[in-house]
VOBA-1610 file (N, C-alpha, C; in pm, whole numbers, padded with zeros to 5 digits, always signed):
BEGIN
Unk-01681-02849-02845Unk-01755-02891-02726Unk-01844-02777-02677Unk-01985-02811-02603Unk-02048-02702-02594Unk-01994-02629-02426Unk-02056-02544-02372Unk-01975-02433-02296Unk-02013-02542-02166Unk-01927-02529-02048Unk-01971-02561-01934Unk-02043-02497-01853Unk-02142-02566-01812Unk-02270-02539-01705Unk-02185-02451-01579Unk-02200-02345-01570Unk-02124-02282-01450Unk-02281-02213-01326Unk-02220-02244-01191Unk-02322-02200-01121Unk-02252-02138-00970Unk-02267-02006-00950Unk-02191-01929-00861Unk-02290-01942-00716Unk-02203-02009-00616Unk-02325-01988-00493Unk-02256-01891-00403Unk-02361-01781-00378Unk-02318-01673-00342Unk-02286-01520-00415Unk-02356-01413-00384Unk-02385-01319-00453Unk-02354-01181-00412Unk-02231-01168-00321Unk-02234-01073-00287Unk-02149-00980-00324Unk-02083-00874-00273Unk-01980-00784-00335Unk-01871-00903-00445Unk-01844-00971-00432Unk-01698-01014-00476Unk-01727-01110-00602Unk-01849-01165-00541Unk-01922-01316-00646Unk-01992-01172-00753Unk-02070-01090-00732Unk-02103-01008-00809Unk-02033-00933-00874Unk-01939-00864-00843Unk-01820-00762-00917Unk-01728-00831-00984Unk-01695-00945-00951Unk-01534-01021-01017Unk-01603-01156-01077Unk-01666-01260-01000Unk-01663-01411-01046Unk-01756-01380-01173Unk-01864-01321-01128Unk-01992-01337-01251Unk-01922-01262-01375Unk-01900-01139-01382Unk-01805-01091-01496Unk-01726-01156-01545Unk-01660-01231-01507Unk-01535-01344-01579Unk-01604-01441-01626Unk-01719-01533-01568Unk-01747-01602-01581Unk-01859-01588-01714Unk-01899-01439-01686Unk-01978-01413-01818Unk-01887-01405-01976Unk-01809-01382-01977Unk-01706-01338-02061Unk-01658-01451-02125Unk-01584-01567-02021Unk-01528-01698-02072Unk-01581-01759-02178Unk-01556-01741-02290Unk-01566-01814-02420Unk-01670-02008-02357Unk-01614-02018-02309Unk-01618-02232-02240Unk-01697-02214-02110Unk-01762-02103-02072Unk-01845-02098-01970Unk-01983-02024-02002Unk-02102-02093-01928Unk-02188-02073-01946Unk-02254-02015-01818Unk-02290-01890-01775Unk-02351-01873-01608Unk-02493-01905-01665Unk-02504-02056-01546Unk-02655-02078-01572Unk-02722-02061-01403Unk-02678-01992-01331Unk-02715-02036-01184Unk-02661-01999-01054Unk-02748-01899-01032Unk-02713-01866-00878Unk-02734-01895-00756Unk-02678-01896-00655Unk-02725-01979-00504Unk-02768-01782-00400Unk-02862-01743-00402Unk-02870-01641-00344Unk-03020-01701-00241Unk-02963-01630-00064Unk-03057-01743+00049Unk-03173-01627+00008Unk-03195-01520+00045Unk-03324-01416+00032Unk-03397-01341-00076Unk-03293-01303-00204Unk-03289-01272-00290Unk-03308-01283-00452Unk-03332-01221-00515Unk-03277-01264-00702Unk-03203-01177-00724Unk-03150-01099-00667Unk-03009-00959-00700Unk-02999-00958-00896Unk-02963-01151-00867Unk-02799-01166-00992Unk-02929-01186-01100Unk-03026-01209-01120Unk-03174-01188-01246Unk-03113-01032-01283Unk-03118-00939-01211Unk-03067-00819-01259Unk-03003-00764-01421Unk-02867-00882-01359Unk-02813-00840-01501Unk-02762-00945-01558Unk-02852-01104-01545Unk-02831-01193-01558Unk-02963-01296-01581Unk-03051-01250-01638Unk-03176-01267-01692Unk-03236-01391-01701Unk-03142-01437-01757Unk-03155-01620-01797Unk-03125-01717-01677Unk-03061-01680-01632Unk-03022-01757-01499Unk-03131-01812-01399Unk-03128-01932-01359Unk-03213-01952-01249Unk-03130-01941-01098Unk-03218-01896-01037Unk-03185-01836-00897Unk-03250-01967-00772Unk-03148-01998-00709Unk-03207-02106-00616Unk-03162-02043-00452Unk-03239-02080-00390Unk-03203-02084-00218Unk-03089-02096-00123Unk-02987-02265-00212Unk-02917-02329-00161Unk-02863-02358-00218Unk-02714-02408-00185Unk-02651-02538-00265Unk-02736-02655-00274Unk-02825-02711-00180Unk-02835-02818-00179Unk-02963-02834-00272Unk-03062-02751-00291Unk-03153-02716-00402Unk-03086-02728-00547Unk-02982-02612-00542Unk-02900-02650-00708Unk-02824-02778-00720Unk-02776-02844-00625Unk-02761-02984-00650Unk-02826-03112-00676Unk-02946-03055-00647Unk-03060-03160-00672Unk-03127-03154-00760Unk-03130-03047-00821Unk-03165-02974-00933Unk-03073-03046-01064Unk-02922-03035-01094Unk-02833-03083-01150Unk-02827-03011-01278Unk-02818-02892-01231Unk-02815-02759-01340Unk-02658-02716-01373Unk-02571-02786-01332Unk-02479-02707-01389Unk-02328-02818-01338Unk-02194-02806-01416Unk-02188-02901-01399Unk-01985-02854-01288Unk-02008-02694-01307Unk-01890-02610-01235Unk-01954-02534-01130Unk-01925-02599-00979Unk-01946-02499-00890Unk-01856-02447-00825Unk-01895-02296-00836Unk-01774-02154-00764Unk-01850-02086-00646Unk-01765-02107-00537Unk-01799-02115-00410Unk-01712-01996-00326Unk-01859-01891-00350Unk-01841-01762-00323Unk-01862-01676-00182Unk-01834-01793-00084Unk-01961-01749+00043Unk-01825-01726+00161Unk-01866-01684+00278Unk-01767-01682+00403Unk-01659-01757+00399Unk-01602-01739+00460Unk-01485-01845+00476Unk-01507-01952+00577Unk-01604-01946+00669Unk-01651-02094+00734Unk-01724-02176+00631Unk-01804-02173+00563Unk-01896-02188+00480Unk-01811-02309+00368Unk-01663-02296+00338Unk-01599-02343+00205Unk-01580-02472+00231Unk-01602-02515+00302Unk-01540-02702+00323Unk-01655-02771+00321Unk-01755-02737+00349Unk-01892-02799+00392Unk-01878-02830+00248Unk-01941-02692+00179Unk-02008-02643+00011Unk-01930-02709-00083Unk-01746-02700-00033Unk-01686-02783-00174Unk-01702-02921-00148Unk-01725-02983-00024Unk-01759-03106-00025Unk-01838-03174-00071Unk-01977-03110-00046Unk-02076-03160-00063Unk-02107-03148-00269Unk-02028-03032-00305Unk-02058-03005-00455Unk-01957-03122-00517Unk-01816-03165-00417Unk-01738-03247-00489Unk-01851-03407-00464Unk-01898-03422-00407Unk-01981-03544-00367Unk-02074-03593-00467Unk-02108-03427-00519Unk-02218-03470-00606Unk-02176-03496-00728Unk-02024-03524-00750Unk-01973-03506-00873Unk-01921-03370-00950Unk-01946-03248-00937Unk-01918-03144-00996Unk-01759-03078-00976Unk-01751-03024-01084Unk-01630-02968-01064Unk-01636-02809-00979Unk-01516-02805-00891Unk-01522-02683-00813Unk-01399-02571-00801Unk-01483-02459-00805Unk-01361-02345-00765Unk-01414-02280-00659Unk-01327-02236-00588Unk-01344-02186-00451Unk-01253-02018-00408Unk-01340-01934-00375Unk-01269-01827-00383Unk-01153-01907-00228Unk-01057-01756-00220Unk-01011-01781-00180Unk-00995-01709-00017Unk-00958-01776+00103Unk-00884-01973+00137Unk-00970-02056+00086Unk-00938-02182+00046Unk-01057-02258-00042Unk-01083-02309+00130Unk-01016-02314+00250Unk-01081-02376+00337Unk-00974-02269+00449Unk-01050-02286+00578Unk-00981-02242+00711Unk-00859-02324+00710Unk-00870-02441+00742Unk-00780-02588+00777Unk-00701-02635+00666Unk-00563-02617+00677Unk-00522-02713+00617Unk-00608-02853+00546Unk-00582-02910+00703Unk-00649-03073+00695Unk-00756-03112+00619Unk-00867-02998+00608Unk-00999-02955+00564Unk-00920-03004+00382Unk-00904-02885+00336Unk-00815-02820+00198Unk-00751-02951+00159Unk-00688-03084+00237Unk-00640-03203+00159Unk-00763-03333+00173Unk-00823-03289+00225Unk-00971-03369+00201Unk-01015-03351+00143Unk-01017-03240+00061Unk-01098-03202-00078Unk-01009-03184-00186Unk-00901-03199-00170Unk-00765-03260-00235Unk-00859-03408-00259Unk-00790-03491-00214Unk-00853-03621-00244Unk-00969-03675-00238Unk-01065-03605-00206Unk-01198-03606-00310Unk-01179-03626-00428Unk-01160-03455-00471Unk-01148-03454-00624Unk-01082-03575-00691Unk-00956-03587-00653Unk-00820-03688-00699Unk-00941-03804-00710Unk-01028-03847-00606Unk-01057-03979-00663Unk-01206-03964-00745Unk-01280-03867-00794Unk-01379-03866-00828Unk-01318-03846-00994Unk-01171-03799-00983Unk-01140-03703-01137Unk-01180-03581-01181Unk-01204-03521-01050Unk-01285-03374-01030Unk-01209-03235-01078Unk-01229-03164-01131Unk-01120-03047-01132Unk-01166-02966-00987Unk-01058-02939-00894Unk-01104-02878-00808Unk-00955-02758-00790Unk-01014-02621-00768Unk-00880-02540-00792Unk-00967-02395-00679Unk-00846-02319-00683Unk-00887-02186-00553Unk-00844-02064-00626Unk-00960-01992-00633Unk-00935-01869-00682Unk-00849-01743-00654Unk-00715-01846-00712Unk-00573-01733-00628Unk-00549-01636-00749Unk-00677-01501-00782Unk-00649-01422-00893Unk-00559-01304-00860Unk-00477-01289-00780Unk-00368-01199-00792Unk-00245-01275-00807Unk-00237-01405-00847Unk-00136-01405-00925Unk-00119-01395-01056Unk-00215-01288-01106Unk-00256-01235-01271Unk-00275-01089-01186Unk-00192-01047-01112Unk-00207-00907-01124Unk-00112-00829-01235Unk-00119-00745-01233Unk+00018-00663-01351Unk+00116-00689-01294Unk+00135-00595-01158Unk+00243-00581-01079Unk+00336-00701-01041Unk+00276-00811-01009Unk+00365-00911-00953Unk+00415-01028-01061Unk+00313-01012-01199Unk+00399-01039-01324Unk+00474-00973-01362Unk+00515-00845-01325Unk+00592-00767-01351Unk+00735-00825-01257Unk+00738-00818-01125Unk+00850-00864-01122Unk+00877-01035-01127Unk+00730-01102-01180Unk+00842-01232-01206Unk+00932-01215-01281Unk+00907-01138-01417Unk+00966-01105-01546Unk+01108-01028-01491Unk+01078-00939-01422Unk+01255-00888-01359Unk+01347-00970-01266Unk+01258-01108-01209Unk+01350-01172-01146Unk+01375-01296-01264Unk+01293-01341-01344Unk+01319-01431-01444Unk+01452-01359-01510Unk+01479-01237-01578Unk+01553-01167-01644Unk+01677-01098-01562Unk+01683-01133-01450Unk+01764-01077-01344Unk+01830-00974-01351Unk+01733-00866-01383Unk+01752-00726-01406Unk+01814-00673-01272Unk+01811-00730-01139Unk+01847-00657-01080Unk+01950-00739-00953Unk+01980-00865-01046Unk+02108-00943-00999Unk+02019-01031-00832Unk+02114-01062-00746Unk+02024-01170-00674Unk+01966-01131-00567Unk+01878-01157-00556Unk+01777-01045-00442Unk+01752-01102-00338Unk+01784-00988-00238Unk+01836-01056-00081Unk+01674-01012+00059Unk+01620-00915-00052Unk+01465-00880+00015Unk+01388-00863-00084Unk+01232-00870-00069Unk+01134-00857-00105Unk+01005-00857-00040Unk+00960-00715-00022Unk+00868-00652+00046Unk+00728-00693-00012Unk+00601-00695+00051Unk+00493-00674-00002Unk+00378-00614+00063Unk+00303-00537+00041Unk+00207-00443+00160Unk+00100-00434+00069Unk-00012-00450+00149Unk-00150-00448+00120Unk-00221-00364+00219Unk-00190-00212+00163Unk-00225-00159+00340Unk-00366-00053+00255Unk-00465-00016+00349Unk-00565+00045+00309Unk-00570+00123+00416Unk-00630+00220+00431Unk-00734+00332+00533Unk-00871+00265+00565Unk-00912+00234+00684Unk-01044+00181+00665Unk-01046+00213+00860Unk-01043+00320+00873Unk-01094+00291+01042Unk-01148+00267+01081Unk-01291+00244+01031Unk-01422+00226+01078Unk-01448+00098+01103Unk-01498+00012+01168Unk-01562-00110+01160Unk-01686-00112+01075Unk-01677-00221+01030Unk-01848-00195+00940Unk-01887-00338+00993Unk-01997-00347+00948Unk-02109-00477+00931Unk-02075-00582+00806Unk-01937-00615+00873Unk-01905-00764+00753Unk-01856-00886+00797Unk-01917-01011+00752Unk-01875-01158+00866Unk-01681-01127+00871Unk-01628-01066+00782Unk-01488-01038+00767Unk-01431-00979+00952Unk-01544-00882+00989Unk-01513-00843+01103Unk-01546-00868+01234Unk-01591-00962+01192Unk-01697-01024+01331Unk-01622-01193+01391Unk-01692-01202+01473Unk-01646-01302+01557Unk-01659-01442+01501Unk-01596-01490+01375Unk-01671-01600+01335Unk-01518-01717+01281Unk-01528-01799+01249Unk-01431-01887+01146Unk-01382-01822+01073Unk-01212-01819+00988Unk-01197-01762+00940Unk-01188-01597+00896Unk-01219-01554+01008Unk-01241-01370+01037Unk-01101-01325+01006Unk-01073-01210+00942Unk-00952-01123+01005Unk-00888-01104+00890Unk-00792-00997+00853Unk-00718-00942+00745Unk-00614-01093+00655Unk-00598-01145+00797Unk-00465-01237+00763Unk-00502-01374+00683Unk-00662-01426+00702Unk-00731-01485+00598Unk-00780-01456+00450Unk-00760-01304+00457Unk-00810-01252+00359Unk-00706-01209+00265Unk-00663-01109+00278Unk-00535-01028+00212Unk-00399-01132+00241Unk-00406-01168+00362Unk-00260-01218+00365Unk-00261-01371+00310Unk-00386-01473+00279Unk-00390-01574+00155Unk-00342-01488-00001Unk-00355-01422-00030Unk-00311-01339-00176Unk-00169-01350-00107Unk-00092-01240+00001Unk+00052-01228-00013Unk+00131-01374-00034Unk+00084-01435+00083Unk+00157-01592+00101Unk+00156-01639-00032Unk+00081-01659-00120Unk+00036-01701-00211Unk+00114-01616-00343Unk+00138-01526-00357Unk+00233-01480-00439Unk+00409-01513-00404Unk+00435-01439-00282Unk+00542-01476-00235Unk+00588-01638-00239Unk+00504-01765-00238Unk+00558-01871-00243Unk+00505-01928-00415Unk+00454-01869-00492Unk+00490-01849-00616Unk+00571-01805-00713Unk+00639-01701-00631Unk+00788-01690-00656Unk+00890-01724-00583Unk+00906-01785-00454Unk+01023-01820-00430Unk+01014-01949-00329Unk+00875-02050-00311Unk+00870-02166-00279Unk+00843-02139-00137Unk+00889-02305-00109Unk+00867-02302+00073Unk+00993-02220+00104Unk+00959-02134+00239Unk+01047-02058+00356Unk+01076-02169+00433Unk+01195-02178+00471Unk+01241-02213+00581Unk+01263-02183+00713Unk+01182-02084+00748Unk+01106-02044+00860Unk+01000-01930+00857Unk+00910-01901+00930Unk+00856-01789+00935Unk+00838-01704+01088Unk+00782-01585+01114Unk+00766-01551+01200Unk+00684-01451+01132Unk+00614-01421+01249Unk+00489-01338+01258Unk+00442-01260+01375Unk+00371-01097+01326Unk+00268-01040+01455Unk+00153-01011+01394Unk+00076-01076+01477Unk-00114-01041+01398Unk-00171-00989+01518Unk-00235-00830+01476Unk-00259-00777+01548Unk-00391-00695+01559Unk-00487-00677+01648Unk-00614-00605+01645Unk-00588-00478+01734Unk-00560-00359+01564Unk-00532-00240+01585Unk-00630-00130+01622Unk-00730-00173+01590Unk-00860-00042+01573Unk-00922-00090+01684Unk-00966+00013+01752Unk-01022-00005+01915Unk-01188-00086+01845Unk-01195-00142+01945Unk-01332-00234+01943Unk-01299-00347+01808Unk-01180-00401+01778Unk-01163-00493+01734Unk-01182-00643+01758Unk-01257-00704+01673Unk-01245-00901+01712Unk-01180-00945+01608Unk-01169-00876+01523Unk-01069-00987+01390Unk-00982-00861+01376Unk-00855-01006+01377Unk-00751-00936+01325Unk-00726-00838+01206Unk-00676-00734+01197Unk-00667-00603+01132Unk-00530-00556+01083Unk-00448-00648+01106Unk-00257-00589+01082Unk-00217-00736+01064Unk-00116-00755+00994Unk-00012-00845+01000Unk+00131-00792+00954Unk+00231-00865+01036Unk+00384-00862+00976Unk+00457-00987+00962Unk+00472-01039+00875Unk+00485-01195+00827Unk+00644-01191+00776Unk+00707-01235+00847Unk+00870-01281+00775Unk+00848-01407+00713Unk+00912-01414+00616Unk+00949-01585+00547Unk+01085-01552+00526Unk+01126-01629+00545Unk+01349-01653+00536Unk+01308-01764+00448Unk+01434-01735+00371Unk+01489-01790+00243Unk+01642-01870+00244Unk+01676-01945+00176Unk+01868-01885+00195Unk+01916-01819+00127Unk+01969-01669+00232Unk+01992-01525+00115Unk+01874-01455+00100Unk+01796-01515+00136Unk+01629-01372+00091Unk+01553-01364+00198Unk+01503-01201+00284Unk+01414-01208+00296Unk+01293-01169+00298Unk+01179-01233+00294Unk+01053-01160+00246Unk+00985-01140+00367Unk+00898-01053+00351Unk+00869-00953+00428Unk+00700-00923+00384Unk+00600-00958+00425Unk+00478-00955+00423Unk+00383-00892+00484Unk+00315-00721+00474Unk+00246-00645+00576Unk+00150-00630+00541Unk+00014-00589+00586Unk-00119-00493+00571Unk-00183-00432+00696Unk-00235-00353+00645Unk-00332-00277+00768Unk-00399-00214+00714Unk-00524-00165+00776Unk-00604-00068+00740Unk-00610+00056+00773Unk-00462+00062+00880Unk-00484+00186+00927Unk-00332+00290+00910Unk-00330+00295+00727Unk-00221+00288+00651Unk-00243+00404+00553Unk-00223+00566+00601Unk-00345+00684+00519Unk-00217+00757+00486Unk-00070+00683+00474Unk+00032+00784+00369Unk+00038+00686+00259Unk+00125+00732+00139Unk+00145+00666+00029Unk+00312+00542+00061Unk+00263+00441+00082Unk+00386+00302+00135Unk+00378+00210-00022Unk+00513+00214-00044Unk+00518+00124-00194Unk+00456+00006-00164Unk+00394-00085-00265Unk+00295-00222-00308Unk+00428-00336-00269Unk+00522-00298-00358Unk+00616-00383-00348Unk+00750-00316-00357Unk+00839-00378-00260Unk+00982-00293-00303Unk+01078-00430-00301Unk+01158-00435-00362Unk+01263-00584-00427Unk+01400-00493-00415Unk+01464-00572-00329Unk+01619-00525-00370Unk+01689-00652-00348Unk+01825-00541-00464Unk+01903-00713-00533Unk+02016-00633-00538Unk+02135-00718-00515Unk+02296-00655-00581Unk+02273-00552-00692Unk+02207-00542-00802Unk+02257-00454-00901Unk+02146-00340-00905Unk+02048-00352-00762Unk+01914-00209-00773Unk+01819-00252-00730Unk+01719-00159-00714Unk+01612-00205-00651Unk+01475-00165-00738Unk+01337-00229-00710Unk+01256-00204-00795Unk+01120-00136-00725Unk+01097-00047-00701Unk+00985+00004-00580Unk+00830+00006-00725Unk+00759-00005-00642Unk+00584-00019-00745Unk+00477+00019-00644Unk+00392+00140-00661Unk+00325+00216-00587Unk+00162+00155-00681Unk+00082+00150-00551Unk-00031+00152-00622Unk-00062+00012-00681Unk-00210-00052-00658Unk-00291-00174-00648Unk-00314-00228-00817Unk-00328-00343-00857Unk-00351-00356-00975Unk-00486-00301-01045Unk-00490-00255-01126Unk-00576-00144-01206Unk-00747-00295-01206Unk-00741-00348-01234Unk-00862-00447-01276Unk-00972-00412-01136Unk-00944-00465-01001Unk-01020-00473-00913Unk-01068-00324-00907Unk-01049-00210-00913Unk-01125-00064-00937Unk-01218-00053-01063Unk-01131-00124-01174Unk-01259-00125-01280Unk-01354-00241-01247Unk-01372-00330-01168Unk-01479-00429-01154Unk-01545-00363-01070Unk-01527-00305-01029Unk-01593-00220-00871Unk-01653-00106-00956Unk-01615-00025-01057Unk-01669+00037-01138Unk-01774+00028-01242Unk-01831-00155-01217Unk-01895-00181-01329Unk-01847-00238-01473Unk-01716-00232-01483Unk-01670-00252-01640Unk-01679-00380-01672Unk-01678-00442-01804Unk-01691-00596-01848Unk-01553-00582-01874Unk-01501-00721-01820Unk-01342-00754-01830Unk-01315-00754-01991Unk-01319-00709-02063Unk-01341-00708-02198Unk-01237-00601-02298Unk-01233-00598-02403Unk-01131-00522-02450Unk-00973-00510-02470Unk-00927-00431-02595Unk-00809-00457-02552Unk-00716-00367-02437Unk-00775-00263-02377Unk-00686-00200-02252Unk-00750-00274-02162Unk-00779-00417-02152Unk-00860-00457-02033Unk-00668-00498-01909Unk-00692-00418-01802Unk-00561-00483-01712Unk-00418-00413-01763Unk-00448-00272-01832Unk-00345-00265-01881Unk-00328-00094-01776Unk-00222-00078-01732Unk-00157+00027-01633Unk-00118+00174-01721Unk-00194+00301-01677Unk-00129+00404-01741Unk+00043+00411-01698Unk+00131+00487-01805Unk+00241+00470-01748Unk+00332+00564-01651Unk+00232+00624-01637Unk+00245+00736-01516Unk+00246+00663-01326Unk+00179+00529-01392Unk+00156+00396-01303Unk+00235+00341-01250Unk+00337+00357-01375Unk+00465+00177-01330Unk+00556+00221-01215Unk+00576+00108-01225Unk+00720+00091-01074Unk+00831+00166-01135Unk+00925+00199-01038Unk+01059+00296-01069Unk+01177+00148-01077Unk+01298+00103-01168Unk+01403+00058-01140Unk+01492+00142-01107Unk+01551+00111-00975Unk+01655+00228-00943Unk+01763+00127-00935Unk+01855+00160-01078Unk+02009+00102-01113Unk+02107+00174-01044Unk+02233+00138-01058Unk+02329+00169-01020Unk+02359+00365-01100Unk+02331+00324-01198Unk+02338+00457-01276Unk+02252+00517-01309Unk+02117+00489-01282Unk+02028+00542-01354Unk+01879+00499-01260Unk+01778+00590-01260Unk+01671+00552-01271Unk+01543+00554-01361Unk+01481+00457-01389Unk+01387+00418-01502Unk+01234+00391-01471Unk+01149+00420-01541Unk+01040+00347-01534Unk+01012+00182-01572Unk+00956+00120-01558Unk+00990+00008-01597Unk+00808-00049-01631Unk+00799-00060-01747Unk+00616-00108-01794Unk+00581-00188-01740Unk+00421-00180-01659Unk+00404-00300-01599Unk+00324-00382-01690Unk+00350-00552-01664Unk+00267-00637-01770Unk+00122-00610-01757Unk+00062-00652-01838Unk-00085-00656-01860Unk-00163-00796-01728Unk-00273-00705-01637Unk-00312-00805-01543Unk-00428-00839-01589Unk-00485-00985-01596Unk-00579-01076-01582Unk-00637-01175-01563Unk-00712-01113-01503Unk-00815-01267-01392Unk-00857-01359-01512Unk-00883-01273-01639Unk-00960-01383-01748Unk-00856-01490-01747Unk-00734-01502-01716Unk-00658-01619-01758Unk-00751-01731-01691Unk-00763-01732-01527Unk-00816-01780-01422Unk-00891-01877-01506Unk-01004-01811-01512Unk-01121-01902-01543Unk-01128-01982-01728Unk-01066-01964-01761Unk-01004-01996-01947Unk-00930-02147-01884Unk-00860-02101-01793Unk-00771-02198-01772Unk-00872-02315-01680Unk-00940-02315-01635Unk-01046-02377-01518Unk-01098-02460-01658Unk-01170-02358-01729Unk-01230-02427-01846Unk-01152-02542-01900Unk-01017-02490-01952Unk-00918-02586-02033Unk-00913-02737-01953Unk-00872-02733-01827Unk-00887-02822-01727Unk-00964-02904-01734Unk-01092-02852-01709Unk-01207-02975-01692Unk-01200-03028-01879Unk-01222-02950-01986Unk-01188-03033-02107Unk-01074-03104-02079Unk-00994-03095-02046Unk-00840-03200-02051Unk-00762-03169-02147Unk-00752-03012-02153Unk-00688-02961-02233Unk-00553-02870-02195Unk-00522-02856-02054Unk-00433-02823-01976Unk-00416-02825-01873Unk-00326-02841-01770Unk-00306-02842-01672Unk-00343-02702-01520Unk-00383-02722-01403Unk-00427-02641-01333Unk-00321-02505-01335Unk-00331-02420-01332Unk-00268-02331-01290Unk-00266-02306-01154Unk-00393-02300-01049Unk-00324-02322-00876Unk-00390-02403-00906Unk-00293-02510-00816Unk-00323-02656-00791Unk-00317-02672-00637Unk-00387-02754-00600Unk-00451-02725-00417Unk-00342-02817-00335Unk-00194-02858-00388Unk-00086-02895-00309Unk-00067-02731-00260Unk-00067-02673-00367Unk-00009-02544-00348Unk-00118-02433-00244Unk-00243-02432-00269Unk-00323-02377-00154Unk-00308-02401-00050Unk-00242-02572+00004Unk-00229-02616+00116Unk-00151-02569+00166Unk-00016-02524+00071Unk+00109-02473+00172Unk+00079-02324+00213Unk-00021-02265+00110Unk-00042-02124+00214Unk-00126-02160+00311Unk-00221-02206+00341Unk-00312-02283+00467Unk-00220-02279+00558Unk-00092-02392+00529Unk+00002-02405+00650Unk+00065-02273+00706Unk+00124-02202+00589Unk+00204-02088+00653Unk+00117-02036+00753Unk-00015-01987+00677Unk-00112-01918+00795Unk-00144-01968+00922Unk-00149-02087+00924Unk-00167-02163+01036Unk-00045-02124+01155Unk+00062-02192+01062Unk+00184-02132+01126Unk+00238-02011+01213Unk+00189-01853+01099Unk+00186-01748+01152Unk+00107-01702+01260Unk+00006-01793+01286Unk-00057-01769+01416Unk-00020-01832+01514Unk+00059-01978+01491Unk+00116-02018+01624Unk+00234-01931+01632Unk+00352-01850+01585Unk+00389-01782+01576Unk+00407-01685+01670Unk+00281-01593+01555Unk+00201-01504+01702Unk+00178-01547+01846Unk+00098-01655+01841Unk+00070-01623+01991Unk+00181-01721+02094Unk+00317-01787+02034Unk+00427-01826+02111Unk+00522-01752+02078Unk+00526-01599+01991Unk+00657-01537+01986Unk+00767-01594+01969Unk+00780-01722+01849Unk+00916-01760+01793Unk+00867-01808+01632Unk+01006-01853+01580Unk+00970-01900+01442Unk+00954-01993+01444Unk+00886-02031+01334Unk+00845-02156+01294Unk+00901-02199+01203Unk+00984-02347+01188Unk+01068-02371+01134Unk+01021-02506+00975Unk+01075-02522+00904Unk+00973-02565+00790Unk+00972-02691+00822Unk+01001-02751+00895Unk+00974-02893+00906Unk+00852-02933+00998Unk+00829-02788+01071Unk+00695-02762+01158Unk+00612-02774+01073Unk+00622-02668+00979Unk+00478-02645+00913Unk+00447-02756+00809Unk+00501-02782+00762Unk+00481-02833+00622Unk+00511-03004+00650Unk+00586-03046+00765Unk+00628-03205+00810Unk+00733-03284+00738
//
């Protein structure tokens, strides 16, 4: 079969460094088409491509037949609608929407058009957190009663990004904390309650900048943080279980080499020096422990396979919905200071 028509709307840090690179690479994808409003940036290093204004220009156009929807986070419900309307298949970085409610409307779109429609949840192809599915699949470290996760950066400054400004969707806990939720209930499902503090730490703040996210389990609990205003070395992930614990310092290796320019390509592509890996600290002993090989290329291979009808989604947007809810959740949370219990969130 020949490659699918792929067309990225939106061109900025993230659609430029991560989607277009993958998308260039994919064996079953073809980048024929960018949505940039002022610009031709992506002609740069993408020659062949035609460059349009709008979605609604490249839809009328009927250039391509996968749209990846790279823009704000107010911006994603309109764009996947209107691209699911026109028939096309869609990926949506990620939240694929603010709203829940939004996110199962374009649920059943797709469902009735026969659309592939999926959310670009690529850290669950990081090294690190395939790494401990593989130690909790293998129960290296017997039954685990916590599991930490922190996404914390240094960033004091405010800058000039819709991320920080007063808009839909603004704030750390849309951003970073869709990846945590989203791993955490990839390994261990719906919580049966949550609680939460979302907080605007850096003076002259409008979007939120911190979160501390509990999810309870029965027997586990997880534990979900970030901030930006985080300038010692705090483990990525720390897991403890009856027989040890597993601490892992340091971000998955891929997103520094995309930021560096590199083509996802090769065979050390996602692969961790081992000066890198997480520590197992056993009862008797402590070890290094190799972390798996991380990649986003699965992501889009698999998008491809999909729309041929050659495999099944890997995130499937029941599952985007339930992080939608948690988040939703964690902010009523926040601002009534109790938990939220799973029959709240989820009904």
């Amino acid at each position: 079969m020949s490659k699918i028509k792929t067309a990225l709307v939106g061109y900025g840090s993230v659609g430029r460094n991560i989607h277009a690179p993958l998308i260039s690479v994919c064996k079953d994808l073809e980048l024929v088409a960018v949505v940039e409003r002022t610009q031709q940036t992506s002609k740069e290093k993408y020659p062949h491509i035609e460059v349009f204004k709008s979605l609604e220009d490249l839809l009328q156009a009927d250039t391509a037949d996968l749209i990846v929807i790279v823009t704000p986070n107010e911006h994603h419900f309109s764009q996947a609608k209107a691209a699911l309307e026109a028939g096309k298949h869609v990926v949506v970085d990620k939240p694929v929407t603010i709203h829940s409610s939004e996110a199962g409307e374009l649920r059943d779109l797709a469902a009735s058009k026969g659309l592939v429609l999926s959310v670009f949840q690529n850290r669950r192809l990081d090294g690190d957190i395939l790494t401990i599915k593989k130690i909790l699949d293998e129960k290296i470290l017997g039954r685990i009663v916590h599991f930490e996760s922190h996404f914390d950066r240094f960033r004091p400054h405010l800058v000039d990004n819709w991320r920080e400004k007063e808009v839909p969707g603004n704030g750390i806990t849309y951003d970073l904390g869709t990846h945590l939720i989203d791993q955490a209930v990839m390994l261990f499902g719906r919580p049966l309650w949550i609680y939460a503090e979302i907080l605007k730490q850096r003076t002259g703040a409008v979007a939120d900048d911190f979160f501390d996210i509990t999810m309870m389990y029965e027997g586990l609990n997880v534990r979900l943080t970030a901030s930006v205003l985080a300038n010692a070395p705090i483990p990525r992930f720390l897991v403890l279980g009856e027989k040890g614990s597993y601490a892992k310092y340091g971000l998955d290796v891929q997103e520094k080499a995309f930021k560096s320019g590199q083509i996802p390509e090769g065979a050390n592509w996602g692969l961790e020096d081992a000066e890198a890996w997480g520590k197992l600290h056993l009862e008797n002993q402590t070890i290094s422990y190799p972390t798996e090989r991380g990649d986003y290329r699965i992501f889009y291979q698999n998008i491809a396979d999909a729309i041929k009808a050659k495999s099944r989604l890997h995130v499937k947007m029941d599952e985007a919905i339930d992080v939608l809810k948690i988040i939703e959740a964690a902010f009523l949370s926040n601002k009534e200071g109790r938990r939220i219990y799973r029959e709240e969130i989820f009904g």
